[in-house]
N, C-alpha and C positions, 0 to 999 in steps of 0.2 A: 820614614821608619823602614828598617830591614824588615824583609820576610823570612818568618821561620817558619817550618817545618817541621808539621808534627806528627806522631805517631799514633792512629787512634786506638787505645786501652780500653775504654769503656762503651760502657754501651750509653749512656750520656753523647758520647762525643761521637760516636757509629748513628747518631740518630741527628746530629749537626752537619755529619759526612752527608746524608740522605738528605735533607733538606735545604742543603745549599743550592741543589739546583733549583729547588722551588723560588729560592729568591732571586737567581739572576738574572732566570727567566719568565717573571711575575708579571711582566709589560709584555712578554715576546706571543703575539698570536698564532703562531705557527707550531710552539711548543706545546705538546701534551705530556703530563707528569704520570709516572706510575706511580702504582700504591706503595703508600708509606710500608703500609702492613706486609706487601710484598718484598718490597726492598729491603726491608729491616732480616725476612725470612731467608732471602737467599742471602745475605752478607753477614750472618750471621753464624759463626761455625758450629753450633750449637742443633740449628734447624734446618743445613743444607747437607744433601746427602753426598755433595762434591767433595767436603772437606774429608772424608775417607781416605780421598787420594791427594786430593790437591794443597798448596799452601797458597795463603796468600796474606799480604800487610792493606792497610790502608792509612792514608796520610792528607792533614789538611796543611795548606798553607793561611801563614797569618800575617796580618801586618796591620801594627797598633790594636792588637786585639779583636778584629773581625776578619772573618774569615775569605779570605780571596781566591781560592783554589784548590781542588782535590783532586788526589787519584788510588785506583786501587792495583798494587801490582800480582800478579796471581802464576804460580807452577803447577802446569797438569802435567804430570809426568807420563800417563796415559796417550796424550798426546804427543807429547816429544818422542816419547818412545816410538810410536806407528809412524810418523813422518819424519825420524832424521834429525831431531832439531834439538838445540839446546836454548830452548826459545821461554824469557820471562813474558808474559802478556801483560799489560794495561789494558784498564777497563776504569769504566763510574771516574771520567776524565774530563772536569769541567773548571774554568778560569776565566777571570777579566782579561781584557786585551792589555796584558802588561809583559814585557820580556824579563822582567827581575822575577814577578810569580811564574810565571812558564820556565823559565829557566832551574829554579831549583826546582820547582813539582819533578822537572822529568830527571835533572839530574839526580835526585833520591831515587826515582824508580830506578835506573841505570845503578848507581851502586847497588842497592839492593839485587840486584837481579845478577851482580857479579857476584857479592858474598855469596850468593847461593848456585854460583855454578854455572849460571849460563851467558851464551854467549851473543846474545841478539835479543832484541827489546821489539814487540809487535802487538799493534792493537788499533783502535779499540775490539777487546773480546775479552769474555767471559768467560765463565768456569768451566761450560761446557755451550754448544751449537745453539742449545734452544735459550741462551740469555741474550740478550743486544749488542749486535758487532757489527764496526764499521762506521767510521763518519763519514756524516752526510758530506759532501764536496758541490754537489747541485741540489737546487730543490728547496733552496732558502725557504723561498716565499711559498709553500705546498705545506697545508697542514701534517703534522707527523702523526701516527698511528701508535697504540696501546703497544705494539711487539718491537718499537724500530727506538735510534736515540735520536734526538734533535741536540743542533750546536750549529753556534755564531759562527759566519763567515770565514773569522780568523783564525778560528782553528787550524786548520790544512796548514794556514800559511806559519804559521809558528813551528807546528810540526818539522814540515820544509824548512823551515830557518835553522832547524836544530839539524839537520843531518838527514831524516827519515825519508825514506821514500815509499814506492808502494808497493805491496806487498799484493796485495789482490782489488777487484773493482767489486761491487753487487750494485746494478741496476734493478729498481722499480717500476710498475707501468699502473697504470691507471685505467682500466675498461671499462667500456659502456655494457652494459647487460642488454641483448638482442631483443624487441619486440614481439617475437615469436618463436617457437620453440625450432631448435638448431637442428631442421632436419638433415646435413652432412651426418651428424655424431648421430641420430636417432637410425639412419640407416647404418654407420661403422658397428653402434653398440651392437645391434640385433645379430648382425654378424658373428662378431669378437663371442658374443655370450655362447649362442649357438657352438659356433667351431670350438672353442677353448673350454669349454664345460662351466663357464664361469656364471656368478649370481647374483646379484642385489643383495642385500640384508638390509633389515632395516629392527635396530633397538624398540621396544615398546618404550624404556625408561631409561631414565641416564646412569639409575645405577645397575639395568641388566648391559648398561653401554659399558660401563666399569664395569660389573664384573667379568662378563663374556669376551670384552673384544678389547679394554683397555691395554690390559699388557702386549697382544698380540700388537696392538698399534705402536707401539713404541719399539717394539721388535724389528716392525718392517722398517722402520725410521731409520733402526739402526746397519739393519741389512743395505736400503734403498742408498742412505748418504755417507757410506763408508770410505767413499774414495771424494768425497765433498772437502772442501779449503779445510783445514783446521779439526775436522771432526775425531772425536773418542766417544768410542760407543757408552751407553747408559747402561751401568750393572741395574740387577733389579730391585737394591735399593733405589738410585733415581728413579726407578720408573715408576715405583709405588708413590714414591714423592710427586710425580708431574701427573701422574692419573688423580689425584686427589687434588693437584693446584687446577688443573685443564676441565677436566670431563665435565663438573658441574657445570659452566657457563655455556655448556655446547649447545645450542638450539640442533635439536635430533633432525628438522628440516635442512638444517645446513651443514650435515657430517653427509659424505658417500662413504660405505665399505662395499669392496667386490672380495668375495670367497668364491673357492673352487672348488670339485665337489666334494671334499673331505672336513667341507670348513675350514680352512685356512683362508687367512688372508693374505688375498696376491695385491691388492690395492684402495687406496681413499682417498680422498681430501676433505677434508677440515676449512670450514669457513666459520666466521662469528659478524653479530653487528659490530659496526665501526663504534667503541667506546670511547674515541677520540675528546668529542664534545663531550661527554659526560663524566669523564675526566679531567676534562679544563674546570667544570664547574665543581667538582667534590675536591677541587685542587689538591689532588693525588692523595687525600685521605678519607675512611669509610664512613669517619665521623663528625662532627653531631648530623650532617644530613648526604654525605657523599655517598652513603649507600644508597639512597634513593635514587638519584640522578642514574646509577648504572643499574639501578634497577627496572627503573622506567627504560632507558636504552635497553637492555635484554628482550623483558616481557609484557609490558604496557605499549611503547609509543615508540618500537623501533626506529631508527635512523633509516633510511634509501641506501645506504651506502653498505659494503660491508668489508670487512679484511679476509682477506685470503692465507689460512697460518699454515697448512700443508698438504702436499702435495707427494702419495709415495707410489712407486709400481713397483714390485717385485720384479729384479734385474730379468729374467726371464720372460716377463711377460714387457719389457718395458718397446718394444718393435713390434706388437702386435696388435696397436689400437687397441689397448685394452682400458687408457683412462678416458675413451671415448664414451664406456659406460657410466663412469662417474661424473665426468661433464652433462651428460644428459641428463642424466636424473636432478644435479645440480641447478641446472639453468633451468627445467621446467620448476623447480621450488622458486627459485628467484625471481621468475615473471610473476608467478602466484603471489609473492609475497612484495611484488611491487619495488623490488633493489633497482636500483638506477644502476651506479655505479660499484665498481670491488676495486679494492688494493690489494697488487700482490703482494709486497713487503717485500724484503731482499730476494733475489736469486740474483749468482754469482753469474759474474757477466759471461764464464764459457761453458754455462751448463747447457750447454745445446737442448738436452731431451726437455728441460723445462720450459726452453725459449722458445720449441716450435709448438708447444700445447697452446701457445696464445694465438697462433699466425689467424685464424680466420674472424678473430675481435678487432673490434675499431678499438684502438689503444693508443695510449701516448705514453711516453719511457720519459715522468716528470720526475725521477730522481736518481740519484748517483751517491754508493758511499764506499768508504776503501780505508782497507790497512794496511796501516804503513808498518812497516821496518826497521832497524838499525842497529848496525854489526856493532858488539860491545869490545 
């Protein structure tokens, strides 16, 4: 049977869109699935605060009536605008190894992306920086993390078959958390605070976290990764949106904020447990018992492991050893709290200032993902 090509209209069929990955990768243990309840929120124009600025379509392919492939094509004009680009993105971009479904999924995206004006097709990526961008290309066999996409080996190469190429790399690492507390950073921080006027803070609650330092966090984000691949800053509608999707699952032990002495924030990072496995088991929905599982992962019978989701210095402070006081305080909760290992999640393979924050961890760089390209 021919593949056709559809356009999805309902939210019936934006909820077929979402679950298709659940079924292709039902056997693949490497795969961890996000939440239904999430994915349904950000694809959904209705509940994302992107759709303000952005457009996007979504399309399944079919053949003989079940479903073999989807994608979603998406215009941040925001975007294009700050870099230059007359650039359609692909994202939520998943298929059998077939060249008949590969072929129209992308050829739809590709015309779409011409009716509407532009001139270059790139992805996988999102509405905005904090959705999931980038196929994996190494790292098959490395279970994937709650922030990142998992996909079959033959992605890339169909990709490639079609024309694309790459457009940017982000590398992964994997660290061992030190047995004893890092005294290089415990003598940098004492410094850095001292000379630079700079503080610790530390939240009582997650909602004095939201309401005190949420926005400011996502300020710095925006300041920090302005010149980052792809990036359009977040008005404060998203931010209201990403403080209410984020802040609640933050374990207060695994956030750092550094303020200066006006209260400002010059720097943090953001960690969480690894919700990987407890994701495999609620298979990417909250209910009848998947909320359990990531509830137990949160604040019962945390994982060893945890994800690394960000990482900001205020450009001013970012040469003066200043996330040396975040790491410090980080790594003494971490031995306390018995983490073996952390995921960083993507950094872009020439972001220098984040690649030397690791140099004195035992690490290995167990993955690779990139977006590709291609001139319309």
């Amino acid at each position: 049977m021919a593949v056709e090509v559809i356009k999805v209209t309902t939210v019936k069929q934006l909820k077929r869109f979402v679950r298709f990955s659940y079924e292709l990768y039902k056997d693949n243990p490497y795969y961890v699935p996000a939440l239904f309840e999430d994915e349904m929120g950000t694809l959904r124009k209705d509940r994302n605060a992107a759709f303000d600025f952005c457009n996007a379509d979504y399309f399944l392919a079919c053949r003989d009536g079940e479903i073999v492939g989807r994608i979603a094509v998406i215009i941040n004009p925001r975007a294009n605008e700050k870099w230059g680009r007359r650039a359609a993105r692909f994202g939520w971009v998943d298929f059998i190894d077939d060249n008949e479904v590969v072929d129209a999924l992308f050829s739809t995206a590709e015309a779409w992306a011409r009716e509407h004006g532009m001139t270059e097709l790139q992805g996988p990526l999102g509405f905005t920086d904090l959705d999931p961008e980038g196929m994996l290309i190494e790292g098959f066999d490395r279970l994937s993390t709650m922030a990142t996409i998992y996909n079959h080996p033959y992605y890339p190469r169909h990709l490639e078959r079609l024309g694309f190429v790459k457009d940017t790399d982000w590398v992964e690492y994997l660290f061992k958390v030190p047995g004893e507390k890092w005294s290089k950073a415990e003598r940098v921080a004492a410094i850095v605070e001292k000379k630079n006027g700079l503080r610790l803070v530390k939240a009582k609650s997650r909602s004095e976290l939201a309401n005190r330092y949420g926005k400011a966090v996502f300020e710095l984000c925006n300041e920090c990764y302005a010149e980052l691949y792809g990036y359009s800053p977040l008005d404060q509608k998203q931010i209201q949106q990403y403080v209410k999707m984020y802040l609640p699952f933050v374990d207060l032990r695994l956030l750092s904020l550094v303020v200066d002495k006006d209260d400002n924030l010059v720097a943090l990072g953001v960690s969480i447990y690894s919700l990987a496995e407890a994701l495999r088991k609620a298979k990417g929905s909250l209910f009848p018992f998947g909320w359990w599982h990531i509830l137990k992962a949160l604040f019962i019978k945390p994982p060893k492991r945890l994800d690394f989701l960000l990482a900001a210095v205020k450009p001013e402070y970012q040469s003066k050893g200043v996330f040396a006081l975040v790491f410090n305080e980080l790594i003494e909760h971490y031995i306390d709290m018995g983490v073996v290992e952390i995921e960083s999640n993507p950094e872009l393979e020439d972001n220098k200032n984040i690649q030397n924050l690791w140099n004195d961890f035992e690490k290995e760089q167990h993955k690779r993902r990139r977006a590709f390209r291609k001139e319309l």
